[in-house]
C-alpha positions as CSV (number, residue, x, y, z in Angstrom):
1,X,16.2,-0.7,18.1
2,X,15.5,-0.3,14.2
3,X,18.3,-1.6,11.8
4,X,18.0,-1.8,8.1
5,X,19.5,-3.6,5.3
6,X,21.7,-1.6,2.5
7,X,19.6,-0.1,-0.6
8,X,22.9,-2.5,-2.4
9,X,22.2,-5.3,-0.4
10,X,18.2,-4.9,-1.2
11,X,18.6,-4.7,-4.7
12,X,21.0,-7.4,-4.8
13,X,18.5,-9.8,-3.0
14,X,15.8,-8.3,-5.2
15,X,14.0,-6.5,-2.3
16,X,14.4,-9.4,0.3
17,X,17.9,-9.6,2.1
18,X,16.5,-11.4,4.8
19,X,14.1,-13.8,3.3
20,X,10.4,-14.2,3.9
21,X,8.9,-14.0,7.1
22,X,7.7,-16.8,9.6
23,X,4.2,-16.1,7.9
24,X,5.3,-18.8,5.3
25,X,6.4,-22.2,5.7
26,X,9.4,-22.6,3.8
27,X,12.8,-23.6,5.4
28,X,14.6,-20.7,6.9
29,X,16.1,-18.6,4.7
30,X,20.2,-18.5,5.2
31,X,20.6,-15.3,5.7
32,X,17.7,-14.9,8.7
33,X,19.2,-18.3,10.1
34,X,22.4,-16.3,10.3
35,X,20.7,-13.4,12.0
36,X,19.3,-15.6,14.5
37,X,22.5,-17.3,15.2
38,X,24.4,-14.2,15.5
39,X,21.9,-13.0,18.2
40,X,22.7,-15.7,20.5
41,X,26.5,-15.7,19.7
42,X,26.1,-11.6,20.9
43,X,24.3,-12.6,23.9
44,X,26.5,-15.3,25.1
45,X,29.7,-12.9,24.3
46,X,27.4,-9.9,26.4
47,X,26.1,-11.1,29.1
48,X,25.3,-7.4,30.8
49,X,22.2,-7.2,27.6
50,X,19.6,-9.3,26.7
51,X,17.2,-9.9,23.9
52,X,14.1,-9.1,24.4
53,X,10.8,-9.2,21.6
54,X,12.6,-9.2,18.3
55,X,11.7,-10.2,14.5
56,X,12.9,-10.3,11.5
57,X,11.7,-8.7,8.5
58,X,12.4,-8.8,4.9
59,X,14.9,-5.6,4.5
60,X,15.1,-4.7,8.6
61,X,15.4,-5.8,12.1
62,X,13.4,-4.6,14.9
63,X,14.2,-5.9,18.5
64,X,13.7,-4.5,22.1
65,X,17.0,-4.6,24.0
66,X,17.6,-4.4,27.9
67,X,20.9,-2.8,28.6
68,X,22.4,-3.3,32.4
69,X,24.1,0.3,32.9
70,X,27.5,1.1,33.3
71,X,29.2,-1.7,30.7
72,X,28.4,-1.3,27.3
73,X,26.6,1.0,25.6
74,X,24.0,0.0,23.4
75,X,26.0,1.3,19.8
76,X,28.5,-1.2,20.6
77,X,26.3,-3.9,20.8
78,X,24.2,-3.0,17.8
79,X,27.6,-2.1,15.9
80,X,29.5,-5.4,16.8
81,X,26.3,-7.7,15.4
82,X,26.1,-6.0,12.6
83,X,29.8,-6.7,11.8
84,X,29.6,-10.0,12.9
85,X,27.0,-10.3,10.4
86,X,28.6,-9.0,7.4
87,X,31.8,-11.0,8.0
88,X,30.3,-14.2,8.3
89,X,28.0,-13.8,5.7
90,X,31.3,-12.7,3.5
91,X,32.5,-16.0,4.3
92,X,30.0,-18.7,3.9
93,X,30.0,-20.5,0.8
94,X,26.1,-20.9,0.2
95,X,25.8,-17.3,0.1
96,X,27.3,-15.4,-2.8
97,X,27.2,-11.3,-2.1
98,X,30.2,-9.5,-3.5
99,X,32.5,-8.0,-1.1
100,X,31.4,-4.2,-2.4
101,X,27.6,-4.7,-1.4
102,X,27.1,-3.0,1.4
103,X,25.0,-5.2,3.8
104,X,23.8,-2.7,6.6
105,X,22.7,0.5,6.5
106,X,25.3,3.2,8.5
107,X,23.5,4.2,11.5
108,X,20.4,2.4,13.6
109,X,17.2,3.7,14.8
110,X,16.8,3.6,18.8
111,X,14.5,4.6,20.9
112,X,14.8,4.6,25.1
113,X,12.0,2.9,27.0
114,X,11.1,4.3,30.2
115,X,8.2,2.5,31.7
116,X,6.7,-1.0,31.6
117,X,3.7,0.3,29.5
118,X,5.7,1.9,26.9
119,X,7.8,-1.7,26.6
120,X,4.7,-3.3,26.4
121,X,4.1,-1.1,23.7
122,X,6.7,-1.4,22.1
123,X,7.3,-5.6,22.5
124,X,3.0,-5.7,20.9
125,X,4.4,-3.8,17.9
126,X,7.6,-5.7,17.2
127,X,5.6,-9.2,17.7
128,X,3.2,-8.3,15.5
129,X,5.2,-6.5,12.6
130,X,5.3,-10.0,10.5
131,X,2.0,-10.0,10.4
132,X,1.1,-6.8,9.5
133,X,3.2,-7.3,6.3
134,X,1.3,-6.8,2.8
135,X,1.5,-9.9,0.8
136,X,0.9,-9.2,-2.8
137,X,-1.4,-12.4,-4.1
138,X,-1.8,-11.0,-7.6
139,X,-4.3,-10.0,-9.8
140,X,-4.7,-6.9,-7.4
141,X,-5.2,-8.7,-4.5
142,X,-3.7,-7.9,-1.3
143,X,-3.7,-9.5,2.4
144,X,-1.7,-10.0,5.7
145,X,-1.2,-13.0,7.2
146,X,-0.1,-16.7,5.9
147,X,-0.6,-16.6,2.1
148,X,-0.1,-20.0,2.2
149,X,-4.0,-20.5,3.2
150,X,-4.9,-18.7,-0.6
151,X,-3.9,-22.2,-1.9
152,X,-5.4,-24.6,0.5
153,X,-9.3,-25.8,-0.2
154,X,-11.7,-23.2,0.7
155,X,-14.9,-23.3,2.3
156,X,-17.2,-20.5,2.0
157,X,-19.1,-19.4,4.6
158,X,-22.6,-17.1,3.9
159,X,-25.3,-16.8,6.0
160,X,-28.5,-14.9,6.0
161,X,-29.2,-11.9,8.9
162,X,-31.2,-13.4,11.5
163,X,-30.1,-17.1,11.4
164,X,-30.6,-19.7,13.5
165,X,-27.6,-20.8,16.0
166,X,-25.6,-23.7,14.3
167,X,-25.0,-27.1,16.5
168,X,-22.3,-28.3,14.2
169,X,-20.4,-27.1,11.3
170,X,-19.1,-29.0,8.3
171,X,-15.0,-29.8,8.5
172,X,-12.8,-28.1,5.6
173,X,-9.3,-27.3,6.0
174,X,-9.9,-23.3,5.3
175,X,-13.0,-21.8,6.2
176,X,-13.2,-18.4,4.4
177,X,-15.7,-15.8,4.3
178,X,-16.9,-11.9,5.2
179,X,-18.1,-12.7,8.6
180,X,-20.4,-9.6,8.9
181,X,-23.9,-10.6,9.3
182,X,-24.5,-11.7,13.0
183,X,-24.7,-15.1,12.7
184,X,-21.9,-15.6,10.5
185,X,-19.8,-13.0,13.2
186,X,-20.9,-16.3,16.1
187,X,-19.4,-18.7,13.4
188,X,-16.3,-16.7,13.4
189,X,-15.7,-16.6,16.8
190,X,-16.4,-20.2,17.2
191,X,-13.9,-21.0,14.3
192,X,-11.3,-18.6,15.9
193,X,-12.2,-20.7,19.7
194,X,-11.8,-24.0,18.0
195,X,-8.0,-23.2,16.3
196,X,-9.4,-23.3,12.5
197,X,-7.7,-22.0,9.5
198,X,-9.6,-18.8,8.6
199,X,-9.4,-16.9,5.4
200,X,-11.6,-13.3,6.5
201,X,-12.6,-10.8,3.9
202,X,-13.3,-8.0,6.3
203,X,-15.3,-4.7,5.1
204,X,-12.3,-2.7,6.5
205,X,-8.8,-1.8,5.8
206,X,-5.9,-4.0,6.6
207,X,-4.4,-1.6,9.0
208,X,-7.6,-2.0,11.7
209,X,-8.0,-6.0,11.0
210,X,-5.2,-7.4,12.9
211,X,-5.9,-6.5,16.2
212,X,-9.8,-7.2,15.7
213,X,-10.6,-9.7,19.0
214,X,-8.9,-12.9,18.6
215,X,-7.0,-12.2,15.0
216,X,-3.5,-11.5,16.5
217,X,-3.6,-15.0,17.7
218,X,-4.8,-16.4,14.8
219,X,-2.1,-14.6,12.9
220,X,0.8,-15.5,15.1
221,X,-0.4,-19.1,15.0
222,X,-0.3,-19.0,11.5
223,X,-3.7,-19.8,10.9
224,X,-5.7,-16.6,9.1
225,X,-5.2,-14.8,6.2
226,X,-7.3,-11.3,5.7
227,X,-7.8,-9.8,2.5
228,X,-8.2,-6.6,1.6
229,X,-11.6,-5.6,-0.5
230,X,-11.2,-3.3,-3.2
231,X,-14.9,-2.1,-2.3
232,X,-14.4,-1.4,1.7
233,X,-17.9,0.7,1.9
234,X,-20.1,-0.6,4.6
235,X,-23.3,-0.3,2.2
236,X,-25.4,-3.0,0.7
237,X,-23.4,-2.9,-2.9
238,X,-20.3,-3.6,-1.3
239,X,-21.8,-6.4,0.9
240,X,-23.0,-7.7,-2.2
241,X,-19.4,-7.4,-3.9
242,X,-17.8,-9.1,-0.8
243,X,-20.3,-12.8,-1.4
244,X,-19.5,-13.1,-4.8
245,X,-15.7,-12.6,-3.9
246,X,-16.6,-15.6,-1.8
247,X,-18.6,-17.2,-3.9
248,X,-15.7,-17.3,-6.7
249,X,-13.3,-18.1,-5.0
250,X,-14.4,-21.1,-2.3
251,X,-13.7,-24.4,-3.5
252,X,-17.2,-25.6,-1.5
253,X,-19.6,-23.7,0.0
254,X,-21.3,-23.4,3.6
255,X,-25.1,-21.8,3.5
256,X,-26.5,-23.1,6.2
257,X,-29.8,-19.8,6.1
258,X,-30.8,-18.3,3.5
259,X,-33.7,-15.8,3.5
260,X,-35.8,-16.7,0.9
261,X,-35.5,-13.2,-1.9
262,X,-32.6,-12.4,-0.3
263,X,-29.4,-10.8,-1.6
264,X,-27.8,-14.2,-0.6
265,X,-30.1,-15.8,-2.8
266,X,-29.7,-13.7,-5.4
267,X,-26.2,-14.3,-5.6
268,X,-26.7,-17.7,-5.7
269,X,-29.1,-17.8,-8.6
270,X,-26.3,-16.1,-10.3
271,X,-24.0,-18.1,-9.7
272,X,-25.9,-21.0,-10.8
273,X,-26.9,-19.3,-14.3
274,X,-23.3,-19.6,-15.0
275,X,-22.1,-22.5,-13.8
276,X,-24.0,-25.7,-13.9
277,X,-21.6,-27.6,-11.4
278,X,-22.2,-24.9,-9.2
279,X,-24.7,-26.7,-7.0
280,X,-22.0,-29.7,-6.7
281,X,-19.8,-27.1,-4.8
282,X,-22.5,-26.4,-1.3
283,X,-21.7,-28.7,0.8
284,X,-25.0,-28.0,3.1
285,X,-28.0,-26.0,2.6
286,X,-31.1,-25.8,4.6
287,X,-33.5,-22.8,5.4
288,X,-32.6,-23.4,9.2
289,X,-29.3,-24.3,10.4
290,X,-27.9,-27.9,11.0
């Protein structure tokens, strides 16, 4: 079951009825708090459904509903919650919406689930709708994920093709990088293992990231953000696009191999030339790894 906020209620909220999702980490917004209070009030008061996978985004609800036949049907349900809704929110003092704003759109969007793979289905794409939402960051940039890691201290993470296996890797709260070249793809998955913050700058679109091995629990854990490249070619000029990205935008940097000639190095000579603190910002270097 799909039900969406009022275009009135929308604007009114300017775009976000229902507050930011449980990608961010600021106190629940009142209006979701009243959503989720109302769902356990409505399964209390019907004890013949139950909730299921649900979430909570900005403008709509999405939530997978088992019905027991024969007492209710399922537009009761969905329409008494939705009332409930509207006349408590009416109510409460801490949350001003005039009574002629429309808070719910009419009808609902439902769909009848047959089997158990088409409600697991359906459960993997209502769990990870939150984060598959596109945070605008600014300046053109656009990820999914807790944007909350753009603002932490970043540790960049470049390696040269053909490294050497690390033994130990330096602590930083964020670890951010491409990931592409093999060795840096073993660092990533020994990041994702260990429960580390992760920013990834992938060389693909948003839409294929978050179910990449090991990001959907990352994501649900609140601990990776992806960004989206404005270059998303997979040929050397993009690659090269993608390390300066990280390059500019790490507080420290990570280099633990670096082919001597190398694009990497390249970049790094740049870098330099324009900034002479820019050696202050690696935090280890070496032609092998640690």
């Amino acid at each position: 079951m799909t039900t969406c906020a009022h275009r009135e209620f929308i604007r009114f909220a300017d775009g976000v009825p229902f507050g930011v999702g449980p990608t961010h980490a600021s106190p629940l917004p009142p209006v979701r708090a009243l959503i989720e209070e109302t769902m356990g009030v409505t399964a209390a008061r019907c004890p013949f459904m139950k909730w299921e996978e649900a979430v909570i985004m900005p403008d709509h609800f999405h939530a997978l509903i088992r019905m027991e036949g024969g007492h209710s049907r399922l537009g009761d349900v969905v329409g008494g919650f939705k009332s409930a809704v509207s006349r408590t929110l009416r109510r409460r003092g801490d949350i001003c919406v005039a009574p002629n704003i429309r808070i719910w759109q009419r009808n609902y969007y439902e769909s009848i689930v047959r089997t158990p793979e088409a409600e697991h289905r359906v459960a993997e794409y209502i769990r990870m709708n939150p984060w598959r939402l596109v945070t605008e960051l600014g300046n053109g940039l656009r990820g999914i994920g807790n944007p909350a890691l753009w603002n932490a201290t970043k540790l960049g993470v470049l390696c040269s093709r053909n490294a050497p296996r690390p033994t130990r890797m330096p602590r930083a709260e964020v670890y951010m990088g491409g990931f592409h070249s093999p060795m840096e793809k073993e660092i990533f998955a020994r990041l994702l293992e260990r429960g580390m913050a992760v920013i990834w700058c992938p060389a693909w679109s948003l839409s294929h990231t978050a179910f990449a091995p090991g990001a959907r629990e990352a994501l649900e854990a609140n601990r990776m953000l992806i960004l989206e490249m404005r270059n998303r070619d997979g040929n050397l000029a993009a690659a090269e696009q993608r390390n300066r990205f990280v390059l500019e935008s790490a507080d420290r940097l990570w280099i633990p191999h670096m082919v001597p000639g190398g694009m990497l190095e390249r970049r790094l000579r740049e870098a330099a030339g324009k900034d002479r603190t820019f050696k202050d910002r690696i935090v280890l270097r070496r032609r092998g790894v640690p």
